[in-house]
C-alpha positions as CSV (number, residue, x, y, z in Angstrom):
1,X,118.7,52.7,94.6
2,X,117.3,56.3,95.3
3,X,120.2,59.5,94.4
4,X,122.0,60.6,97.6
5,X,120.3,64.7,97.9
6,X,123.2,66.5,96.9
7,X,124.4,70.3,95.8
8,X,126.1,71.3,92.5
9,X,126.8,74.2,90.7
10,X,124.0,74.6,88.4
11,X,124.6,74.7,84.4
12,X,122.4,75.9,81.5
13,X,121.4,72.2,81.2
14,X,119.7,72.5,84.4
15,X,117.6,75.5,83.8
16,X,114.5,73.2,83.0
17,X,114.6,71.7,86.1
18,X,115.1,74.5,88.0
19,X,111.7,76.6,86.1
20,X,109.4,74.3,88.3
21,X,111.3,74.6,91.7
22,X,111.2,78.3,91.3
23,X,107.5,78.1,91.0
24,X,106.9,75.7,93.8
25,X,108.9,77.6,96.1
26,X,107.3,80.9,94.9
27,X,103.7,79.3,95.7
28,X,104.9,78.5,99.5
29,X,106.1,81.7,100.1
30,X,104.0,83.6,102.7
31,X,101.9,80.8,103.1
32,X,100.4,78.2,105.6
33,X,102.8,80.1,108.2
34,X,105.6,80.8,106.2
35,X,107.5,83.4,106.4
36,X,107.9,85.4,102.7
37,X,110.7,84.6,101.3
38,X,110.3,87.0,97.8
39,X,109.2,90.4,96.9
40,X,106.0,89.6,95.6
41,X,102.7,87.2,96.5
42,X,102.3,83.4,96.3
43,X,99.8,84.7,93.6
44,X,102.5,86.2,91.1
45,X,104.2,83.0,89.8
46,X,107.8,83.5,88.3
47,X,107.4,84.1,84.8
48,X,110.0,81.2,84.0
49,X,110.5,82.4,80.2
50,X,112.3,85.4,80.7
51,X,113.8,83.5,83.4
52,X,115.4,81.1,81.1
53,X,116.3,83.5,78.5
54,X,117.9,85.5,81.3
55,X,120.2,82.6,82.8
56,X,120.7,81.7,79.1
57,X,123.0,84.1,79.1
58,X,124.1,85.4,82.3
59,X,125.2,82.0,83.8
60,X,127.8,82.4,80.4
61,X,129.1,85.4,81.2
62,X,132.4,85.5,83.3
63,X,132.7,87.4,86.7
64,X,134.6,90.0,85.1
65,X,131.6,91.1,82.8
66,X,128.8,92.7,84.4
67,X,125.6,90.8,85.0
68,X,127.0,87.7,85.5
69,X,125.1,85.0,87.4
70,X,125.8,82.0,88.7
71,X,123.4,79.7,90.6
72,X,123.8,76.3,92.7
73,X,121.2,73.7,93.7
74,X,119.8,71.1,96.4
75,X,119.2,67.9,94.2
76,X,116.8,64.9,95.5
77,X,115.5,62.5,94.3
78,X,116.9,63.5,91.0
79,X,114.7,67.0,91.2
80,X,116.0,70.2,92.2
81,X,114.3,71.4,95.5
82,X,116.7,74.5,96.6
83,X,118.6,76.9,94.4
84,X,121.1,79.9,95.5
85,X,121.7,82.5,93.4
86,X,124.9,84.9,93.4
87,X,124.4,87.9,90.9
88,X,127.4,89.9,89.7
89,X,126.9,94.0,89.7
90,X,125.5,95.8,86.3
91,X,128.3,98.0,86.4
92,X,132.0,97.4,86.7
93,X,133.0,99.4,89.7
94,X,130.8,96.5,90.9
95,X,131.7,92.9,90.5
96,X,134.0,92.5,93.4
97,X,130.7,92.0,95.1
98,X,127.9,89.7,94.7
99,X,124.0,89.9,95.6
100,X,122.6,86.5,97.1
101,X,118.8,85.0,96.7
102,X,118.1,81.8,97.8
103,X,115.1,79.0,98.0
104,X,115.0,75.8,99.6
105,X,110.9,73.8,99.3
106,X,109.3,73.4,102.9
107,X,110.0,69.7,102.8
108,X,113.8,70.2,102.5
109,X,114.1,73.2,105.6
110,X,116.1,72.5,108.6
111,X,118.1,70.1,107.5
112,X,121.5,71.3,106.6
113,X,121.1,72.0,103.0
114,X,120.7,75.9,103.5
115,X,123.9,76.0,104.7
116,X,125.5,73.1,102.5
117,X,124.3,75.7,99.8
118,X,125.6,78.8,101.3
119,X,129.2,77.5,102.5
120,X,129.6,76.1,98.6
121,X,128.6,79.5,97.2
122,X,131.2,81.3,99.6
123,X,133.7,78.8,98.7
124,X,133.4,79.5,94.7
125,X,132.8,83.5,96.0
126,X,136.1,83.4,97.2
127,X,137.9,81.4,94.3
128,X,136.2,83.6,92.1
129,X,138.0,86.7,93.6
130,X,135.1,88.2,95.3
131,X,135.2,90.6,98.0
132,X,132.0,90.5,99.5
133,X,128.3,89.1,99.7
134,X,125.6,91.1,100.1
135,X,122.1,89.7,100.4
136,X,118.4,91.3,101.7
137,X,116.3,89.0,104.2
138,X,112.9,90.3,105.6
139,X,113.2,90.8,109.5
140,X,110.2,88.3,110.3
141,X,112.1,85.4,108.6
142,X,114.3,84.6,111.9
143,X,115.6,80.9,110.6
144,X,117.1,82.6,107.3
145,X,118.1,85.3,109.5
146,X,120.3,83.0,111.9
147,X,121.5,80.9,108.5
148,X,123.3,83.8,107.6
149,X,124.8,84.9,110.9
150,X,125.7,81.2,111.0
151,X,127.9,81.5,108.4
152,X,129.7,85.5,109.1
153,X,127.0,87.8,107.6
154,X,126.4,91.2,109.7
155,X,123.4,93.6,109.5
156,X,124.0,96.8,107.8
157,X,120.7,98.5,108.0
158,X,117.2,97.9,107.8
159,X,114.7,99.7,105.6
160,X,111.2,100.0,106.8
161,X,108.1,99.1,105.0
162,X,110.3,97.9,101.9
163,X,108.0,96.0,100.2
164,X,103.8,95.4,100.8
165,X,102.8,92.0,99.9
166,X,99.0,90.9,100.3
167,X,98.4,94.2,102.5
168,X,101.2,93.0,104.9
169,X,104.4,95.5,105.6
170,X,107.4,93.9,105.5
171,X,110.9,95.5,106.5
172,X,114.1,94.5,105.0
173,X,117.4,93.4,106.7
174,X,120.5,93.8,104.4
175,X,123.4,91.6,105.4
176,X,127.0,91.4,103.9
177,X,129.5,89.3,104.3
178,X,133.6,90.0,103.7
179,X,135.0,87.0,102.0
């Protein structure tokens, strides 16, 4: 009998299964009418080394340390297919906030796990003590958009022409949300 699809906090155990999601979502990004969904092209793959040394040790770290990361995931089929990302501030004045990234692979959109994701990161935001949730979403990307109004984030500003990616200007919506 096939594995329910569920989501989990992720450990340092799971970082070799989440190396290849980070790729394949990395590859769809801005591609085959997707909207971009990271700061750089489908053509500049995730260098999933210094990834894994990274989480290494900033999933060890606790919240009151800065650089701390923690990270959650969409399981199915025994594979991780979505990840979410809450990274503590470098400096202490910092940590009682949080910066959000997310990824969920095209097959697994639109189905509820975005937000199954999201509402179990706000949850352990708030048990952790966090005050607040910032995250960055480009403008054009109108589902992630409406995800996180969905769930209490507000716009606080827009920068134009943040990043270029594949000669194509993309503005940048920060959100935050008060926990």
């Amino acid at each position: 009998m096939a594995e329910s699809p569920r989501v989990a906090p992720l450990t340092v155990d799971d970082i070799p299964a989440l190396l290849p999601h980070l790729v394949r979502n990395a590859l769809e990004s801005g591609r085959d009418g997707e909207p971009f969904s990271r700061a750089r092209s489908a053509d500049d793959p995730p260098d999933t080394s210094a990834i894994a040394e990274r989480l290494a040790v900033t999933w060890a770290r606790p919240v009151d340390v800065p650089g701390w990361e923690r990270g959650f995931g969409l399981w199915v089929g025994g594979e991780l297919r979505g990840h979410l990302d809450l990274i503590g501030g470098e400096i202490e004045s910092e940590l009682h906030r949080a910066h959000l990234g997310m990824g969920i692979e095209r097959p697994h959109r639109r189905a509820g796990w975005g937000s199954r994701l999201l509402g179990d990161a706000i949850t352990w935001a708030r048990g952790a003590g966090l005050a607040w949730i910032d995250l960055g979403v480009f403008t054009h990307n109108a589902p992630a958009h409406a995800l996180y109004v969905k769930h209490g984030f507000v716009e606080v500003g827009v920068t134009v022409d943040r990043v270029r990616i594949d000669g194509q200007s993309l503005d940048d919506r920060a959100m935050v949300l008060r926990l």
